[in-house]
C-alpha positions as CSV (number, residue, x, y, z in Angstrom):
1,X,0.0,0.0,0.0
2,X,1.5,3.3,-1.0
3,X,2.2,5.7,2.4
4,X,0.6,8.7,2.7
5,X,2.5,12.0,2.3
6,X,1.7,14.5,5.1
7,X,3.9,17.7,5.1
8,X,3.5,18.5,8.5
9,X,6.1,17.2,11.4
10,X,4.7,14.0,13.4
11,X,5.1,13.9,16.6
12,X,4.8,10.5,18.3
13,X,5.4,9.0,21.8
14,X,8.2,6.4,21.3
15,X,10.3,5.1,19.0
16,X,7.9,1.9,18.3
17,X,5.7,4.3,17.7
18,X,7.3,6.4,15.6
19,X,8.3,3.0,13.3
20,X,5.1,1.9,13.1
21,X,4.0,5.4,11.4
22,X,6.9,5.7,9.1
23,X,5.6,2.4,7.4
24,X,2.4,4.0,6.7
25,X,3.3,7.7,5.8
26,X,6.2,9.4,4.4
27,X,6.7,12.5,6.7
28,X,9.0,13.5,9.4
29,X,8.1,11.5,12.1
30,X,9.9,12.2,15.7
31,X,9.1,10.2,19.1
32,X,9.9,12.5,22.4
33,X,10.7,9.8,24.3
34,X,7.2,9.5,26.7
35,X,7.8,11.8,29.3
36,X,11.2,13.1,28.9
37,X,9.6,15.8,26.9
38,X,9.2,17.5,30.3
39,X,12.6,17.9,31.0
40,X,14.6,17.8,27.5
41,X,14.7,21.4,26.1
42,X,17.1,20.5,23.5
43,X,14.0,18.8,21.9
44,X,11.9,21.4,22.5
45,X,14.2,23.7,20.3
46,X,14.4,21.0,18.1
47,X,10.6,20.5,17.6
48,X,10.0,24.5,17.4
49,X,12.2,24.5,14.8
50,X,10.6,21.7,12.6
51,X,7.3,23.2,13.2
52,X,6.8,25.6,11.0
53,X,4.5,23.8,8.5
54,X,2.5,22.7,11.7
55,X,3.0,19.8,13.7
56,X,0.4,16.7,14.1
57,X,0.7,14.9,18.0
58,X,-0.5,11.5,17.9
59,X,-0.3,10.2,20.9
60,X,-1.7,7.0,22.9
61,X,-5.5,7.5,24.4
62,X,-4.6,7.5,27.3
63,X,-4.2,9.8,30.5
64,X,-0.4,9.8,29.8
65,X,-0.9,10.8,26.2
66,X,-3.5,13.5,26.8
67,X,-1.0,14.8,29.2
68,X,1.8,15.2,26.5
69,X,-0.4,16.7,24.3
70,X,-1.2,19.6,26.7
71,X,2.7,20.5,27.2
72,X,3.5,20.2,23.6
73,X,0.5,22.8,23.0
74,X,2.4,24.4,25.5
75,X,6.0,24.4,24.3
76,X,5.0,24.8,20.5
77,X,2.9,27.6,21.1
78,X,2.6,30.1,18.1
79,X,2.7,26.5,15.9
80,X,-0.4,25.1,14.2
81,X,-0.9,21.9,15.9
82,X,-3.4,19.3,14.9
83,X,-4.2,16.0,17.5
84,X,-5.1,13.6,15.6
85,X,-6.8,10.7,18.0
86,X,-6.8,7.0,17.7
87,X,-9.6,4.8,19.5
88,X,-9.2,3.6,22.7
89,X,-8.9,-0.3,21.6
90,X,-8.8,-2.8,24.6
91,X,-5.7,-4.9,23.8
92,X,-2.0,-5.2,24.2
93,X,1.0,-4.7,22.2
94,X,2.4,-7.9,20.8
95,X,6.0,-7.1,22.0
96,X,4.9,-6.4,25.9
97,X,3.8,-9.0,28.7
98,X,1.2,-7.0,29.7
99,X,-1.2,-4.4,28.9
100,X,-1.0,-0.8,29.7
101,X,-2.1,0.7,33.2
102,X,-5.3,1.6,31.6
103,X,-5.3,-1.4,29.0
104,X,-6.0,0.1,25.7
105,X,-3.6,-0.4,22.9
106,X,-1.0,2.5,22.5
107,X,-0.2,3.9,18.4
108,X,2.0,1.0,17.8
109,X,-0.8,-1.6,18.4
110,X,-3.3,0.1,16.3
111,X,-4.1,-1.7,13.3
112,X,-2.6,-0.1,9.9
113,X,-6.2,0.9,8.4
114,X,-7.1,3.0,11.6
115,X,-4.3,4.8,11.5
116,X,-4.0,5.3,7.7
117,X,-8.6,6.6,8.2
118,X,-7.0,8.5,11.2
119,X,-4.5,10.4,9.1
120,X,-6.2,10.5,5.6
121,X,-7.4,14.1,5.9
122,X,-3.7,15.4,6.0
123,X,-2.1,14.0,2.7
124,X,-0.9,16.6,1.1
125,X,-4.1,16.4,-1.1
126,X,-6.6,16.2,1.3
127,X,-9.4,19.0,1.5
128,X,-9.9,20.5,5.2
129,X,-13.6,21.1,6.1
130,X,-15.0,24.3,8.5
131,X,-14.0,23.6,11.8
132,X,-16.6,22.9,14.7
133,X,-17.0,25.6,16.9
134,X,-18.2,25.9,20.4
135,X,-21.4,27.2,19.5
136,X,-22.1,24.4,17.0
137,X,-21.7,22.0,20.2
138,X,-24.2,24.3,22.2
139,X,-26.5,24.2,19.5
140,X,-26.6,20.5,19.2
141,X,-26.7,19.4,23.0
142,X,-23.0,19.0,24.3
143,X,-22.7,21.8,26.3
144,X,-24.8,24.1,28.5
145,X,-28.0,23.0,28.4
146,X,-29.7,20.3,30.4
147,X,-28.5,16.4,29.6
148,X,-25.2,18.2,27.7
149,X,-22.7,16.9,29.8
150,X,-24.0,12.7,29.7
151,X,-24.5,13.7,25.9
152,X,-21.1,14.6,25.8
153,X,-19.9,11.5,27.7
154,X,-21.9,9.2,25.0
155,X,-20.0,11.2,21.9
156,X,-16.7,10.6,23.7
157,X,-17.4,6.9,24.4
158,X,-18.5,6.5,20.9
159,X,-15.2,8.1,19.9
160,X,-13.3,6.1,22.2
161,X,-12.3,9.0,24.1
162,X,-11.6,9.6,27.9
163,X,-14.3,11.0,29.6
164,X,-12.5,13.6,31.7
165,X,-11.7,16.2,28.9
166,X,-12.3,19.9,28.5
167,X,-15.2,21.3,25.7
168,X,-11.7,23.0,24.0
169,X,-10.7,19.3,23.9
170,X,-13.5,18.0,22.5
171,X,-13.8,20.5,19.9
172,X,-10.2,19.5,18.3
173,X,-11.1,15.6,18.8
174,X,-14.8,15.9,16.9
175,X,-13.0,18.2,14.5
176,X,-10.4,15.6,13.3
177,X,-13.8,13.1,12.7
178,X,-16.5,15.2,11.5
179,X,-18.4,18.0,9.5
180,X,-21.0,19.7,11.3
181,X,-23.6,18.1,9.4
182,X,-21.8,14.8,10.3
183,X,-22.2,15.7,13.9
184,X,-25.9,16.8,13.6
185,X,-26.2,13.5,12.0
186,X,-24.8,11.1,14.5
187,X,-27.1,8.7,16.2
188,X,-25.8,8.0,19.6
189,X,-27.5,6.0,22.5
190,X,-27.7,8.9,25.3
191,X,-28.2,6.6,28.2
């Protein structure tokens, strides 16, 4: 299958990670190393400078991921930065004894067609869509009105999403996976 060329610098967790996606695009791809983004500010000069045609973090979905991806927003500041999400698959990695803490498969256990769906938008000849704005998720039920925030647990579960993330969090995860009309259209079971 021929990869997918994305123009943007990939940032990725770890290195398995990071050779899982190079067989499946042809980009710059560049693991930080899990959490010793924190603390190495050699790399954070080093992604600032690679930045400049925006960065995409794909990170596990997880609590550790979701906390990487708020530094990096932090330390590439002034970048365009895109998260792109994977699902939240129950499952281990083939090359660990056990699962993780949380027990969903991290980026280098997702299958090669999720990633490739989750990435298709940024080939280099992809078409982007109007983004999803906060009012668009007032206006259909996720926020600030009665039943929004179980509404909004049900979309996030359906996306195989944590449940403990901000509405400016939800807005760049429902923006990687839908139009508004997409949204409108989705037919969730609100329990």
């Amino acid at each position: 299958m021929e990869k997918l060329k994305i123009d943007r610098l990939i940032i990725v967790e770890g290195k398995y990670d990071k050779i899982r996606l190079e067989n499946i695009v042809d980009a710059t791809v560049i693991d930080i190393n899990g959490f010793n983004i924190f603390k190495d500010k050699k790399l954070w000069k080093t992604l600032k400078a690679l930045s400049a045609n925006g960065v995409i973090v794909i990170t596990d979905s997880d609590t550790a991921g979701y906390k990487i991806r708020v530094f990096l927003s932090k330390i590439l500041s002034g970048s365009e930065i895109t998260d792109v999400f994977v699902p939240q698959i129950p499952g281990k990695e083939r090359r660990k004894n056990i699962a993780s803490a949380e027990g969903f498969l991290g980026v280098e256990g997702i299958p090669d067609t999720v990633l490739r769906d989750c990435l298709l938008r940024y080939c280099s000849n992809s078409e982007q869509t109007a983004n999803i704005t906060s009012a668009d998720l007032y206006e259909l039920g996720y926020t600030g009105k009665p039943g929004a925030q179980q509404k909004k647990n049900a979309l996030l579960e359906y996306l195989g999403v944590q449940k403990n993330v901000s509405n400016k969090f939800l807005l760049r995860i429902i923006n990687e996976r839908f139009t508004k009309a997409e949204l409108s259209d989705l037919k969730i079971n609100f329990k």
